[in-house]
N, C-alpha and C positions, 0 to 999 in steps of 0.2 A: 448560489450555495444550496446544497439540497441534505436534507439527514434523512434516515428510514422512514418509511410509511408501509409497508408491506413485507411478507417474505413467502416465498413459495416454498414448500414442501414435497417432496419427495414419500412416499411408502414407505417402503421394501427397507428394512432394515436402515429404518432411522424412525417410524411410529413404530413400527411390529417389522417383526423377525422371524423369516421363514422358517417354518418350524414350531419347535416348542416356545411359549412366552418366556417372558422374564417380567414378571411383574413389579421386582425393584426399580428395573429401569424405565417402566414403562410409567410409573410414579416419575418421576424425574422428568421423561417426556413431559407430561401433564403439569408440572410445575414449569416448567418451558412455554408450554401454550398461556398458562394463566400472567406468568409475565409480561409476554405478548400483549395482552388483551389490554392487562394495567396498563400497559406503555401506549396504548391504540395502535398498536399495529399491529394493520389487515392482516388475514391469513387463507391464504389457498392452497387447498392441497391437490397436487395433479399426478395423475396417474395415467397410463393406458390401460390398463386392465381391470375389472372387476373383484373387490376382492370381500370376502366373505368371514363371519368370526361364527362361531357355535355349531360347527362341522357344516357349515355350508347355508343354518338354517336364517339368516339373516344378515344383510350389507356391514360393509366396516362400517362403512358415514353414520349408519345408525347410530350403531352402537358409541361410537366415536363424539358423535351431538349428542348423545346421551351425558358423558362428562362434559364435555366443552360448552358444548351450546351453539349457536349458528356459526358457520363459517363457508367461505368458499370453498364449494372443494368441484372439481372438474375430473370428469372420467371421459377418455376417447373412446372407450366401448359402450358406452349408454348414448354418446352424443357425437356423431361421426365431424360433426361440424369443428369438432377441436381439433386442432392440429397434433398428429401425435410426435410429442419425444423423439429424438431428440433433437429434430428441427427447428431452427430459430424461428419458425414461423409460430412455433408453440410458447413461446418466451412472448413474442409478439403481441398473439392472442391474448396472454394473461392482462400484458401493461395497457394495451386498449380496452380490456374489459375493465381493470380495477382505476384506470384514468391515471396509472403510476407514470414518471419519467424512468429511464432506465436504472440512472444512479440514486434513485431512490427506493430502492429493490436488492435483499440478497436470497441468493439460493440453496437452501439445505437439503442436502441429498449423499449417497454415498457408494453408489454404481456407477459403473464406465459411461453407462447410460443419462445420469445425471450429470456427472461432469463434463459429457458433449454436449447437454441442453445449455448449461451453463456458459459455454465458451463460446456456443453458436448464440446464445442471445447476450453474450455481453455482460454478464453478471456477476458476481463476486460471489465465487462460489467456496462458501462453511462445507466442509466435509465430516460428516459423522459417521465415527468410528468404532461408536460403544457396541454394536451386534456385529459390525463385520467391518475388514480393510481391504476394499477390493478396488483400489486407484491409488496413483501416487499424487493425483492434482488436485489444487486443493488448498484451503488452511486445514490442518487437521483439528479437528478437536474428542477429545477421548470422553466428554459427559453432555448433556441439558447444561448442565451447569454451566462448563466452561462458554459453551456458545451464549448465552444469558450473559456471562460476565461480558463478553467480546461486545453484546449489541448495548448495553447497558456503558461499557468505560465509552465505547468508538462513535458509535453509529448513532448517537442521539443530542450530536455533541450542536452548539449554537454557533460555532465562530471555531471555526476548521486554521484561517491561518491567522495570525497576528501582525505579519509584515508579507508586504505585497511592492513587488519593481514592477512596473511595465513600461517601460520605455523603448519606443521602436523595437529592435531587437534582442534589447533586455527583458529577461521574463527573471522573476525570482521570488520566491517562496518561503518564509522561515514558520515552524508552530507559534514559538513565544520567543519570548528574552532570554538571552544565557549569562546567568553573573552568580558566583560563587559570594559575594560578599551584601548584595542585597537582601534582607532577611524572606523577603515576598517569593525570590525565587529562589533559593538557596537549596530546600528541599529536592526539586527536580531539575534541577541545575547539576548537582555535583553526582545524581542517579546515572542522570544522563554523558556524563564526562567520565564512570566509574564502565560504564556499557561500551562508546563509542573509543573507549582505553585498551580497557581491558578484559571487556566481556564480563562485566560483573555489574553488580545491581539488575536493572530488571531491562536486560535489551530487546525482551519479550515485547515490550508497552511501546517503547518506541517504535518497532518496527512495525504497531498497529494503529498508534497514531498516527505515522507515514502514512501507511496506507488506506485508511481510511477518508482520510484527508484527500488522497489524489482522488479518489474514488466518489466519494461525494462533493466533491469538487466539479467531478467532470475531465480533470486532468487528464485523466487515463485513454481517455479519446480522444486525445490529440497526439497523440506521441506513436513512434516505430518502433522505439530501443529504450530499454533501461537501463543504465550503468552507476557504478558506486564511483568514487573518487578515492585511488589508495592511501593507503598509511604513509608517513613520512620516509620509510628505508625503503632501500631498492629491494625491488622485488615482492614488494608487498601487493596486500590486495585491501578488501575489507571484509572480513570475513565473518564481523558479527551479523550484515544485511545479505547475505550470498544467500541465502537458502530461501528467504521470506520476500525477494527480492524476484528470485526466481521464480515461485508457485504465484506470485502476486501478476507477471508477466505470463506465464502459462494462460491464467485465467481468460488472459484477454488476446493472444496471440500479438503479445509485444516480446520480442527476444530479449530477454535478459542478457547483458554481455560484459562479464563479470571481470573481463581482462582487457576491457576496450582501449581502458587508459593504463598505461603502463609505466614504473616507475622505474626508470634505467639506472640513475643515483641517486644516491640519498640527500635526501633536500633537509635544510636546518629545522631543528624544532624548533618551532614558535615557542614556546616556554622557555627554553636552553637559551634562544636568543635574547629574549626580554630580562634573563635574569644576567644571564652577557653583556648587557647594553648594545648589542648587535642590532643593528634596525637593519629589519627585512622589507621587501616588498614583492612585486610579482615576480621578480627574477629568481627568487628564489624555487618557483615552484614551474616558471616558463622551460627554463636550462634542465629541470629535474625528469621531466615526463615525455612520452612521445605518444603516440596511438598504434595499437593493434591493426597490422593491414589484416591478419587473417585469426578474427579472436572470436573464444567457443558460442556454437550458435546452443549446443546442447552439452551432455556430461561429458557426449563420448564422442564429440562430430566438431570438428571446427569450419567456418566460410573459406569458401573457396576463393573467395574475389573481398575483395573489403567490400561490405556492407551498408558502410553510409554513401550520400550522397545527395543531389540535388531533388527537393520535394519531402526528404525523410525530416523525423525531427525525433530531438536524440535527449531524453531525461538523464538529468546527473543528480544524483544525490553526496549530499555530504553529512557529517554530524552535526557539526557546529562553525561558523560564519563570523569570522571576527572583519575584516576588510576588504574577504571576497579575491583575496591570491588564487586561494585555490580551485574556487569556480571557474573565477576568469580564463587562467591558464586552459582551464577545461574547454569550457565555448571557444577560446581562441583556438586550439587544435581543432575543436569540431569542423566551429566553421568554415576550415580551410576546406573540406569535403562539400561543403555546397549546401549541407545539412544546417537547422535551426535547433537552438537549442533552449529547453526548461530548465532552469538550477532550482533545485530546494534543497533547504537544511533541517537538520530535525531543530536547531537552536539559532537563534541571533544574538551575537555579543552585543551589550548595550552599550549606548551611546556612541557607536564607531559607526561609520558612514562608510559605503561600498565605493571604492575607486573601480569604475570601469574604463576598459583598454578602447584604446582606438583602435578600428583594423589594423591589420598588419599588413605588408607586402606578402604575395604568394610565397608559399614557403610549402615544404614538404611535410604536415603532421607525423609523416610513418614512422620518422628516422630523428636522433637526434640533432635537436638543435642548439646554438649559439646564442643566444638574443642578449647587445653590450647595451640594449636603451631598449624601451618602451617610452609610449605617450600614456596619459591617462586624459581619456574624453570629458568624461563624466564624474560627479561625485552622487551618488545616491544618501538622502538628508536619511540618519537610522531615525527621526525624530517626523520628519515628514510623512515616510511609508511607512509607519506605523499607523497599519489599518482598522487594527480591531483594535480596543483596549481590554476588551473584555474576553480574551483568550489568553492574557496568562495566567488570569483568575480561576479559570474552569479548566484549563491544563493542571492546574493546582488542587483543583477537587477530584481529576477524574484519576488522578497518579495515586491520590489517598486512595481514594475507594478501590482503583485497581488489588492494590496492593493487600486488600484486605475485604473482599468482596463477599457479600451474602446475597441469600435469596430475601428480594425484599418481602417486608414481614406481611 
């Protein structure tokens, strides 16, 4: 597990703005950097070009370590030995100069030119927006401020997940615990059930805890594809993670593939059922879905050929995780493609233990199917793979402080 230790910086309209200044926001910058510093993380700023403040008559860095005070900053025109922009060789340079790992590194920058260093070296790239919007890849953020609040809820966190599967070919992931009636997590519990519903409460935070999480994780370096797990009705998708899902995939040239898994009929709801006295299990969600043989690679493009296969390995995200129906069904279709699959939730219902499937006979993922039995191989203990304990705690401090976030004093 890795959290922030550095972040490289970009120029050109994200410290100074070609052009005339703005000195409001350049105040703001500079509350940015002094955050940084408090928090101890490194700072390099890299440039290819030379650039100048007081009509020419002396360097930025000066003037610049005049407020700040020491910091790295690398220029490819004073120092030919740097790799220039936007070469992953330059991303490279940085992490063996500062002794960083990759995932413990993000990138702020806000030219076309930044966001190819970013995606060639593998980084998590902050897009600022405050002087100029000149890319669409990216997290955007529109102040200092909001990027501050991002590394301050996300990226500094101690204990990323709280339950952890790894058996053979089982991999699974949850943040915390999900229970409406426990007072400890109640708070971020019913936030998170209010967002992953209905698009309400704060689905902002979740979908940076996700991410963050794969990210400093390491996660993100293992996978081909990213996919969400749809809603219960036919036809559905998930449309609060579709956009955050996709820039979080840009970043690292992992296809986001937002209609992989498809919902032909509408499958019972888990709540309808439990207050029915209906008892569900995986049939409910096996018989309901099928797979995308040709699903979008981009907005406006769809694969020609189906996409997965043998060597790829395929992330599925869901909300919330009560006994793992709807993962499962998910890895069971994948894995009829040949492909290995990651599940994580943003939630784990507590005290319910994950039934996993036994393979299945070959069967066609594309097209619906029939399935009158399943086997269940496995039962995953929710009390055993409970890894961390101390991640619903600080899932609990960083939802406060999100939610109401200042410039520390």
């Amino acid at each position: 597990m890795s959290k922030l230790k550095g972040v490289i910086l970009s120029i050109e309209d994200v410290l100074v703005r070609q052009g005339e200044g703005e000195p409001k926001t350049f105040r703001q910058v500079t509350k940015l950097i002094r955050y940084l510093q408090s928090r101890k993380i490194e700072l390099v700023i890299m440039t290819n070009r030379q650039w100048t403040v007081d009509n020419g008559t002396r360097s930025l860095v000066d003037a610049l370590k005049e407020v700040w005070g020491e910091f790295t900053y690398l220029c490819r025109a004073t120092d030919s030995s740097i790799p220039a922009k936007p070469r992953a060789e330059a991303v490279e340079y940085v992490l063996n100069r500062m002794s960083w790992s990759r995932n413990e590194v993000l990138y702020i920058g806000a030219s076309e030119s930044d966001m190819q260093t970013a995606v060639n070296g593998n980084l998590l790239f902050l897009r600022a927006t405050w002087y100029a919007n000149k890319t669409d890849y990216g997290f955007e953020f529109d102040s200092p401020r909001d990027i501050a609040r991002f590394i301050d809820t996300f990226c500094l966190r101690e204990h990323l997940w709280c339950h952890e599967v790894k058996d053979e070919n089982f991999e699974y992931y949850a943040l915390a615990p999900f229970s409406t009636m426990k007072p400890e997590y109640t708070l971020y519990s019913q936030d998170a059930r209010d967002a992953a519903k209905h698009g309400l409460g704060h689905p902002d935070f979740w979908v940076g805890a996700i991410v963050s999480s794969l990210y400093f994780s390491g996660i993100y370096q293992r996978i081909n594809y990213i996919t969400v797990y749809p809603g219960h009705k036919a036809g559905s998708g998930n449309s609060v993670m579709n956009d955050a899902m996709a820039i979080f995939g840009k970043c690292f040239r992992k296809n986001y593939l937002p209609d992989l898994i498809l919902r032909h009929t509408t499958a019972q709801k888990s709540q309808t059922a439990r207050i029915n006295g209906i008892a569900l299990d995986h049939l409910n969600q096996l018989n309901t879905i099928s797979l995308n043989r040709a699903p979008q690679r981009t907005a406006t493009a769809r694969y020609k050929n189906p996409p997965l296969g043998k060597g790829k390995t395929v992330l599925v995200i869901d909300d919330i995780c009560t006994k793992g129906y709807s993962l499962e069904a998910a890895r069971t279709f994948i894995e009829q493609t040949g492909s290995d699959v990651i599940l994580v939730s943003w939630l784990k219902t507590i005290n319910t233990d994950i039934v996993q499937l036994a393979p299945f006979n070959k069967f066609d993922p594309y097209k619906k199917n029939e399935f009158r039995s399943h086997v269940a191989a496995k039962v995953h203990s929710y009390r055993e793979n409970l890894v961390d304990h101390m991640a619903p705690g600080e899932l609990v401090e960083i939802f406060k402080n999100y939610k109401d976030w200042q410039w520390p004093s």
